[in-house]
N, C-alpha and C positions, 0 to 999 in steps of 0.2 A: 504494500500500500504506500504510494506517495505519501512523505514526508507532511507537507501544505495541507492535506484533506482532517478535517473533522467531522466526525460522525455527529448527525445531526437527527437520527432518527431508524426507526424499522419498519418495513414494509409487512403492513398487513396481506395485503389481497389490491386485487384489483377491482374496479366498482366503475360502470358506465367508460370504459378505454384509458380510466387513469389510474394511475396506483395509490396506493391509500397506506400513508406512512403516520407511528405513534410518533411523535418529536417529543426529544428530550432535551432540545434546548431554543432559542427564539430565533427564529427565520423571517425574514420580508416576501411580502408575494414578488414574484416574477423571481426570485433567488435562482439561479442556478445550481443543480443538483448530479452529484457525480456519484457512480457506483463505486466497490470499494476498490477498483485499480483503475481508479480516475478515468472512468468512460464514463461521455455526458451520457445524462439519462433523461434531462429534462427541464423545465423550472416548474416552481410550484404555482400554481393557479388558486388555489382556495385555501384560506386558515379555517379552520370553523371544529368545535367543543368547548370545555372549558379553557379558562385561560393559563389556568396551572397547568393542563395538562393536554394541550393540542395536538389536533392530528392535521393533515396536509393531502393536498390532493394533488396530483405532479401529472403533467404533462409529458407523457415519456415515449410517444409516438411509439409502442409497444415494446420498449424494452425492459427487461426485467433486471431485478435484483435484490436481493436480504436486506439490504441496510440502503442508507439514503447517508452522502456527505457534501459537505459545499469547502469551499477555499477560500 
């Protein structure tokens, strides 16, 4: 895993063509989102749960992956 990436999250499932990731830390929409060997995956399109505890909806033009990281 690149050095620069921070884990930002895990991908639940997928839900209407986007991935559906738990975030364990705070992201911007349109953020750019990379898998864990720094291959884009995406940016995030929608925040929406609580505020402690958000989940993300990513744009990922069908790529998948475990975990969600931004740089």
């Amino acid at each position: 895993m690149p050095n620069s990436l921070k884990k930002v999250g895990t991908v639940l499932g997928v839900r209407e063509g986007k991935l559906i990731a738990k975030l364990n830390r705070e992201v911007q929409l349109s953020t750019k989102v990379f898998g864990k060997e720094g291959k884009p995956l995406g940016k995030i399109s929608r925040l929406f749960g609580p505020v402690n505890a958000p989940y993300a909806a990513i744009d990922s033009k069908g790529v998948m992956a475990k975990e969600v990281y931004v740089r």
